[in-house]
C-alpha positions as CSV (number, residue, x, y, z in Angstrom):
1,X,0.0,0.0,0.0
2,X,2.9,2.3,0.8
3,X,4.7,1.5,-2.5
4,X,1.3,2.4,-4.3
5,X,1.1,5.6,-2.7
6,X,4.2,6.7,-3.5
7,X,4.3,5.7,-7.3
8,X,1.0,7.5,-7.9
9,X,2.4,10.6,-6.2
10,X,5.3,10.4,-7.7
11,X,3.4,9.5,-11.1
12,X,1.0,12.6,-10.4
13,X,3.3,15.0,-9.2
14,X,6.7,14.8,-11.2
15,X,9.6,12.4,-10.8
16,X,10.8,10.6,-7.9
17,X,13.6,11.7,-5.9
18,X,16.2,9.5,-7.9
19,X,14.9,10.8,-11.4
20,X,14.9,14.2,-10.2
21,X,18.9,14.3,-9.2
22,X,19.4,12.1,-12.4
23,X,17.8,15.2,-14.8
24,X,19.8,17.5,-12.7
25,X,23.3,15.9,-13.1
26,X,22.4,14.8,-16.7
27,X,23.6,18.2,-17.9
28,X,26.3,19.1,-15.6
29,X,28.2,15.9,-15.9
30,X,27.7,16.4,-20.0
31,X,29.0,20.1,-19.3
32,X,32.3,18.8,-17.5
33,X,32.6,16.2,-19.7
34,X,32.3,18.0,-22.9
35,X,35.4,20.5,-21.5
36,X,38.2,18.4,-22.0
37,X,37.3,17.4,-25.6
38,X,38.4,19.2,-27.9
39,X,41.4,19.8,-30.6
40,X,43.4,20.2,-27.5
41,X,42.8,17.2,-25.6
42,X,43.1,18.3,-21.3
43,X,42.4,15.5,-18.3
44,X,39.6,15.1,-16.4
45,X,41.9,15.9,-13.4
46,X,42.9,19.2,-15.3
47,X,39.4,20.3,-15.8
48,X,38.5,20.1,-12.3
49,X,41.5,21.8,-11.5
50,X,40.8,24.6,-13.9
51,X,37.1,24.8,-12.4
52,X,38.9,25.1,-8.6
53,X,40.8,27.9,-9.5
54,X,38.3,29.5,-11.5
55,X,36.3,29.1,-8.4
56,X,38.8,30.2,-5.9
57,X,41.1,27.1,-5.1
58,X,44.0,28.1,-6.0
59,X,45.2,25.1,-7.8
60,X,48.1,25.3,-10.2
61,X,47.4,24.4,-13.7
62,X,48.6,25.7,-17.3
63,X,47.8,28.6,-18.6
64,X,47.3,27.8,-21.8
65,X,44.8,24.8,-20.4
66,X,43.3,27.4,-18.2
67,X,42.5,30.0,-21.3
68,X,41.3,27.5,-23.0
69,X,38.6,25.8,-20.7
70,X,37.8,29.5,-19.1
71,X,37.9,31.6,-22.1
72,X,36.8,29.3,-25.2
73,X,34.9,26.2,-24.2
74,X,32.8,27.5,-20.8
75,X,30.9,30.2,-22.7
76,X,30.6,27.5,-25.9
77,X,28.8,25.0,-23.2
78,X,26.8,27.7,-21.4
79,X,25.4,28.5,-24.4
80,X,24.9,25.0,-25.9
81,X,23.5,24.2,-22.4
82,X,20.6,27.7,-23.3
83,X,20.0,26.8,-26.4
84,X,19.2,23.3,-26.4
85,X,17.4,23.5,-23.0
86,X,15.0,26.7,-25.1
87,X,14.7,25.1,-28.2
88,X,13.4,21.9,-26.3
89,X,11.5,23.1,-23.9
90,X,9.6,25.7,-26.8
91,X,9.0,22.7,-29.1
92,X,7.7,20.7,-26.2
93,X,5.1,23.9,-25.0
94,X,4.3,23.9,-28.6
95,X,3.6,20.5,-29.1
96,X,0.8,20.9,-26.5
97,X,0.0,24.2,-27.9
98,X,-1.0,23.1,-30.7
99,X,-2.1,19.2,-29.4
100,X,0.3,18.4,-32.5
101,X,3.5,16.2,-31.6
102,X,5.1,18.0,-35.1
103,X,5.0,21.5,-34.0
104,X,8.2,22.9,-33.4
105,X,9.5,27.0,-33.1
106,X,9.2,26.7,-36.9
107,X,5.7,26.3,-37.1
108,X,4.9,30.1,-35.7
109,X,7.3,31.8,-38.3
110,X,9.7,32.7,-35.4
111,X,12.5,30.8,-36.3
112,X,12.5,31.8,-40.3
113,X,11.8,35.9,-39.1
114,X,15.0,36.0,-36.4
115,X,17.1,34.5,-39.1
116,X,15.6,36.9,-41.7
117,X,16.7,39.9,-38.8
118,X,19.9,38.5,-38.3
119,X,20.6,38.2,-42.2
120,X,19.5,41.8,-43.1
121,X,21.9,43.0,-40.1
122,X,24.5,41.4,-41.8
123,X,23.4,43.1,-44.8
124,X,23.8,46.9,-43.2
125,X,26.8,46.1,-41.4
126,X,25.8,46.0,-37.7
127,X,28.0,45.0,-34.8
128,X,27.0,41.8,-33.1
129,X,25.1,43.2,-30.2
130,X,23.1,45.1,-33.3
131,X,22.7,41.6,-35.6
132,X,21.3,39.9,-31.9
133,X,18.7,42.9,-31.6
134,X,17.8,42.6,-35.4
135,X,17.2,39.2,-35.3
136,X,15.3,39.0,-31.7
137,X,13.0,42.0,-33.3
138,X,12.1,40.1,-36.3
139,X,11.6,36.9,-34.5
140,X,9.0,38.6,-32.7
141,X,7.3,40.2,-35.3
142,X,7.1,37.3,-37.1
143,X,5.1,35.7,-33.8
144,X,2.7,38.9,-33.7
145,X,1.8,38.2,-37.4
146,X,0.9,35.2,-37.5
147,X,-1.2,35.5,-33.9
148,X,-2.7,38.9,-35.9
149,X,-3.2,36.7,-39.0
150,X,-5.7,34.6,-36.8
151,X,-7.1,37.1,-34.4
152,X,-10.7,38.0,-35.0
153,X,-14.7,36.6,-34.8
154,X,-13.7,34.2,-37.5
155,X,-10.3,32.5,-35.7
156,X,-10.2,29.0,-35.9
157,X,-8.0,27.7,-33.2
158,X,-4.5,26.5,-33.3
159,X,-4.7,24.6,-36.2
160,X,-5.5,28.0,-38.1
161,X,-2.4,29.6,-36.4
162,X,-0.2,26.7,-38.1
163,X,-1.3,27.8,-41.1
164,X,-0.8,31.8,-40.5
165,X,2.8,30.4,-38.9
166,X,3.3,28.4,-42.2
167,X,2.4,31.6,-44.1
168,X,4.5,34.0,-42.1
169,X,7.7,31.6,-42.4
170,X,7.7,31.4,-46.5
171,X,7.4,35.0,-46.2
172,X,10.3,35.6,-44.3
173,X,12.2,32.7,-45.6
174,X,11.8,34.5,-49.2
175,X,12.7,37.7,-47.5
176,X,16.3,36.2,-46.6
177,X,16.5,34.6,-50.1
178,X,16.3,38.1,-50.9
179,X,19.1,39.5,-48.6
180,X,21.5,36.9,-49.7
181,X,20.6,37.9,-53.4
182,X,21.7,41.2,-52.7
183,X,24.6,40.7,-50.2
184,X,28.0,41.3,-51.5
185,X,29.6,37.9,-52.6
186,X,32.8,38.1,-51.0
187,X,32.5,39.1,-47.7
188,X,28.4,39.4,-46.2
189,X,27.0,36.4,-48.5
190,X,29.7,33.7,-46.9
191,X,28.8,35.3,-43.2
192,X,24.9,35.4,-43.5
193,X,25.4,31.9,-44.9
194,X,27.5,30.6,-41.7
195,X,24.8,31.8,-39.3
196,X,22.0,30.8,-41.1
197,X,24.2,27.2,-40.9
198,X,23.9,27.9,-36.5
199,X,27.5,27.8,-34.5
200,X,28.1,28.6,-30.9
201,X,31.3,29.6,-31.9
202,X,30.5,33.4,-30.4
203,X,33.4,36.0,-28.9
204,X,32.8,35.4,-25.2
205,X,30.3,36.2,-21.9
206,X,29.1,39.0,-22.5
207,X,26.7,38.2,-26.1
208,X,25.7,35.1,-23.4
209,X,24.1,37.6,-21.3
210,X,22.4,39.5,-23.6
211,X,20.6,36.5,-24.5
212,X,20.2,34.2,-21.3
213,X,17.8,36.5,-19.2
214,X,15.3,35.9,-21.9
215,X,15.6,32.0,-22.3
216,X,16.2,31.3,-18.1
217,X,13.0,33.8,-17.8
218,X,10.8,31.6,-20.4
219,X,12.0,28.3,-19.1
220,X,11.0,29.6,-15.0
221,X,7.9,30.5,-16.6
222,X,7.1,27.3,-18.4
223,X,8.2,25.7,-15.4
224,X,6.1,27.3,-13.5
225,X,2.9,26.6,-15.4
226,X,3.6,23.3,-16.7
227,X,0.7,21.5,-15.2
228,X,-1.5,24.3,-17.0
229,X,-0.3,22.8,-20.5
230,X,-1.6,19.3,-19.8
231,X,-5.1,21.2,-20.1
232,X,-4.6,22.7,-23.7
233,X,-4.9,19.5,-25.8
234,X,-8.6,19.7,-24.9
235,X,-11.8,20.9,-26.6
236,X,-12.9,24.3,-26.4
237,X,-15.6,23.1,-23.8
238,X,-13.8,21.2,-21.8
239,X,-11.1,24.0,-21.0
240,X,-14.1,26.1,-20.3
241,X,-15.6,23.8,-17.9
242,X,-11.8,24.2,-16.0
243,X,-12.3,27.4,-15.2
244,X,-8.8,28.5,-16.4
245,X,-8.2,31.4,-18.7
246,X,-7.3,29.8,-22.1
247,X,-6.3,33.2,-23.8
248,X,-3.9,34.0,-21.7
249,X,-2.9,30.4,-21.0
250,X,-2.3,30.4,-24.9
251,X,-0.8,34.2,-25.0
252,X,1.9,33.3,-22.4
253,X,3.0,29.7,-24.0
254,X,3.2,31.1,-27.5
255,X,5.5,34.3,-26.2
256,X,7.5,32.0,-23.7
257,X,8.5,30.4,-26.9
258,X,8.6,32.4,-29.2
259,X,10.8,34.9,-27.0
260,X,13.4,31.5,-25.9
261,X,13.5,30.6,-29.7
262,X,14.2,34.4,-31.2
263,X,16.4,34.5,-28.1
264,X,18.6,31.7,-29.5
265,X,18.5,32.5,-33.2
266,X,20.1,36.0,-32.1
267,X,23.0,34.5,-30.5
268,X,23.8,31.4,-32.6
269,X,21.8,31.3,-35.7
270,X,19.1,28.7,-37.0
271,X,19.8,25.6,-35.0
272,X,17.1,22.4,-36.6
273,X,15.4,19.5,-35.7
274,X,16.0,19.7,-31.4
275,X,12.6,21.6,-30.9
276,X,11.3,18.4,-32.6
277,X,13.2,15.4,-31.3
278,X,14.1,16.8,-28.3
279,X,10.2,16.5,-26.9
280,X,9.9,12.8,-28.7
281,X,12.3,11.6,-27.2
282,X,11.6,12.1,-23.7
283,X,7.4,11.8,-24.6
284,X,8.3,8.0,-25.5
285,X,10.7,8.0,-22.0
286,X,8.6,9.6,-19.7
287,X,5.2,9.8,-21.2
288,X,3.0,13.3,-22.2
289,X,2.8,14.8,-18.6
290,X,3.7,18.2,-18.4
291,X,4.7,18.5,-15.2
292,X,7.6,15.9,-16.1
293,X,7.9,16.6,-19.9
294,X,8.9,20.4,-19.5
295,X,11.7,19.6,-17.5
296,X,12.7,16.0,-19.1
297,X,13.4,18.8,-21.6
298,X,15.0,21.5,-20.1
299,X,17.9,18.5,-19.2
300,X,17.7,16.5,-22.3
301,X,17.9,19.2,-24.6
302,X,20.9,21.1,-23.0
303,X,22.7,18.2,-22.8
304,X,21.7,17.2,-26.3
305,X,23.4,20.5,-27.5
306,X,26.2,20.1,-25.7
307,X,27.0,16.8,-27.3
308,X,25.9,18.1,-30.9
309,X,28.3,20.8,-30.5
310,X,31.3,18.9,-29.0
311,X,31.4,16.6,-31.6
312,X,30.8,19.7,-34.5
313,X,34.3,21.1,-32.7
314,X,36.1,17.9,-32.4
315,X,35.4,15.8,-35.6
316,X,37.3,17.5,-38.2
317,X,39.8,20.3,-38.5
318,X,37.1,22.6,-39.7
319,X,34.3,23.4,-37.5
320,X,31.0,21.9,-38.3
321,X,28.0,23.6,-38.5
322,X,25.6,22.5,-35.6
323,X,22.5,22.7,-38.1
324,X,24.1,20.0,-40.0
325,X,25.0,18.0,-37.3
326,X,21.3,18.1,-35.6
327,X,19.7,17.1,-38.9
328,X,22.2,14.2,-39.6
329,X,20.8,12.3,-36.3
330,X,17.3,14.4,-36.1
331,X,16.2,12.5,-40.0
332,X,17.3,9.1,-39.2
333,X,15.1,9.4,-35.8
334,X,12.2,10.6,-36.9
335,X,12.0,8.0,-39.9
336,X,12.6,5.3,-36.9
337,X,9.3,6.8,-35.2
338,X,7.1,6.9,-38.1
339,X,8.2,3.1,-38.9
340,X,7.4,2.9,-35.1
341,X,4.2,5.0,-35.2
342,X,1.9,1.9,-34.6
343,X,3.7,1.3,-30.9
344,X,3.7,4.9,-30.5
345,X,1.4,7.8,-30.1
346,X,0.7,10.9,-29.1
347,X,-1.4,11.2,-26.2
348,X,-2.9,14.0,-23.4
């Protein structure tokens, strides 16, 4: 009888203890891991050395081993460790959104409108602090379009909004067509190209905190609600019979991700496929409870990046592209689901 208790609270409530510490360390461990690989290989023993004296210890370790962990690969983790944890976590909150296990950022436009902002600030020559505020802006338009596209007596739900979002992303994604058409071919075509690729190869902490208040602010906020967005995969009469305000239930999941996914677009470009896979992978883990998929996510999906972008730095002399990298493993996986689609489904 105890036992039974306990697994349905557990069940009901989010994860037990042990799954809980497991989420936590998932990332971290991935973090530490990922900051001795590298074209410079450095110890286990060295990294934690570099972390105590980073930290205060005063242990003695290279300099050239402590430059490199401190000043290159920490800010690359910290933001592989945003981005994969927004990116997941908006695809999942979009996912119930729209009751549709294929949504992802991409479906609202706001991934195709921050890269259209961060092309066409490549275009003018801004600095990088003025491409990140070009593409954020954009990314956000692009949201308020297509919720404008489908506001009105005659809206039709989410599945109209896909279609505005579908709408709003050709647009845009002919709009940076355009700006590469016109760029100049030696210099601006080759860099809107290489951020339109994605690459968390950026100059250090400080373009990290222009961006991270935004993501850590959606992901509290999802966090926060996450039991909320079990309720949106029903009718229009059953969420009235809950009482809860669905407008605003809907208005604060679309911004949450459509802020976390302009958010990451501004700092490392179009990053594919982890709003998507991401989510499925830890649905088919841990079933389609919120209030243990949101943060199944938030810990799969920045270690996910982490490991993306560690082998994108460590594979070949040149730096891969972590777009490619993320659609390389994200195609093979989602064919393996549809040939699977018979064991597995999406459910509320």
């Amino acid at each position: 009888m105890r036992d039974k208790k306990h697994e349905n609270r557990t069940s009901a409530g989010g994860f037990a203890p042990l799954g809980t510490l497991l989420l936590i360390l998932l990332p971290v461990v991935t973090a530490v891991l990922a900051l001795g690989i590298g074209r410079i290989w450095i110890s286990p023993g060295e990294v934690l050395r570099c972390l105590g004296k980073l930290f205060g210890s005063g242990a003695e370790v290279e300099a050239l081993t402590y430059k490199t962990i401190v000043n290159i690969r920490i800010p690359r983790i910290l933001l592989g460790l945003l981005c994969g944890a927004g990116l997941s976590t908006a695809g999942c909150a979009l996912q119930g959104f729209f009751a549709n296990p294929l949504a992802t950022p991409d479906t609202i436009g706001v991934a195709s409108g921050a890269s259209f902002g961060a092309a066409f600030g490549i275009l003018i020559g801004l600095n990088f602090f003025g491409i990140q505020a070009a593409a954020f802006g954009c990314g956000v338009l692009a949201v308020a379009l297509t919720w404008l596209a489908t506001a009105g007596k005659n809206n039709r739900g989410p599945g109209a909004m896909i279609l505005a979002g579908i709408m709003i992303g050709s647009l845009f994604s002919a709009l940076v067509s355009l700006v590469k058409f016109m760029a100049d071919t030696e210099s601006q075509l080759p860099a809107i190209t290489y951020w339109l690729m994605g690459s968390l190869n950026i100059s250090g902490y400080d373009n990290i905190l222009a961006g991270a208040p935004v993501i850590v602010t959606g992901l509290v906020v999802l966090m926060l609600i996450r039991w909320r967005l079990n309720l949106l995969v029903l009718s229009e009469d059953e969420l009235i019979a809950t009482g809860v305000n669905v407008k605003a239930l809907r208005i604060i999941t679309i911004l949450c991700a459509a802020a976390m996914t302009a958010s990451v677009v501004a700092m490392c470009g179009q990053v594919g496929w982890v709003g998507l896979i991401v989510p499925h992978i830890c649905r088919m883990k841990w079933g389609s409870n919120y209030m243990k998929l949101v943060p199944a996510s938030i810990s799969v999906g920045a270690a996910f990046v982490v490991v993306v972008d560690t082998l994108a730095r460590s594979v070949s002399a040149a730096e891969i592209p972590i777009s490619v990298l993320t659609a390389i493993i994200g195609a093979p996986f989602f064919i393996s689901l549809l040939r699977s689609s018979g064991r597995y489904r999406y459910e509320a």
